[in-house]
C-alpha positions, 0 to 999 in steps of 0.5 A, a space after each residue: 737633344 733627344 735621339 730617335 730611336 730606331 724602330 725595333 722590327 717586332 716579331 709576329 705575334 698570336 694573339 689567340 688565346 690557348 683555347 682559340 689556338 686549340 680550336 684551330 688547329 683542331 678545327 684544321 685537322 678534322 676538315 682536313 681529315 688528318 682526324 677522321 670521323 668517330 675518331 675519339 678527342 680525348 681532353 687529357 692527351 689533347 691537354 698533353 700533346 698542346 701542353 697546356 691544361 685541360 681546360 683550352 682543350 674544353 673550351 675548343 671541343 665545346 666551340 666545335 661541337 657547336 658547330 657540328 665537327 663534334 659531338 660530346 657525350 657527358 662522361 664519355 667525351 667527344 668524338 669527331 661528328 660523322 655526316 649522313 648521306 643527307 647532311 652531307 648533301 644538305 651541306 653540298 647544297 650550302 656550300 654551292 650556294 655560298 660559292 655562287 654568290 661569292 663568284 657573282 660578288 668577286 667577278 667584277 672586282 677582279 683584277 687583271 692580276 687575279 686573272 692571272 693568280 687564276 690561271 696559275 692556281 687551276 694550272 697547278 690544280 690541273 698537275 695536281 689531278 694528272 698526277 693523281 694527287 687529291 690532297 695537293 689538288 684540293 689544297 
């Protein structure tokens, strides 16, 4: 007679490779602005300080570049892109598009416990601004 085996809870995985871990992390730290703009990305120390060759750290800075968060100059390496005052506006534009649509599609979808999730957040954005802390209010 065979036994069940007990399942064995298994630990959370990432299944990211490097380079995507490399690309998040970084992605997260310039729209966060913990690295601000024509702040230099140079591949070796990134290589270092993630531990891992340079190649990750390659892959990532090409996919950010792709999207714009930084620009690659040949023999010379990446740095943090930096807006204009029309790109920001542009980008301003985008994004109170998107947010509009994403409201008009969410509204009647809500539930009485988002409503509340809700009210609790914009209590907590509301300390936040009192208290003068942007990072928190926008976080």
């Amino acid at each position: 007679m065979s036994r069940a085996v007990a399942p064995v809870r298994q630990p959370r995985l990432n299944h990211a490779t490097l380079a995507e871990q490399v690309y998040d992390f970084l992605r997260e730290q310039i729209l966060t602005n913990a690295v601000a703009p024509d702040s230099t990305l140079p591949e070796e120390s990134l290589a270092q300080s993630f531990n891992v060759s340079r190649v990750p750290v390659r892959e990532a800075l090409r996919r950010l570049a792709a999207e714009g968060l930084v620009v690659i100059t040949p023999r010379q390496g990446a740095v943090v892109a930096s807006l204009s005052p029309r790109q920001f506006l542009d980008a301003y534009r985008v994004r109170e598009a998107l947010e509009a649509l994403a409201v008009g599609l969410a509204v009647p979808r809500l539930t009485p416990a988002d409503l509340a999730e809700l009210d609790r957040l914009d209590a907590e954005m509301i300390r936040h601004a009192d208290a003068g802390d942007s990072d928190a209010f926008f976080a």
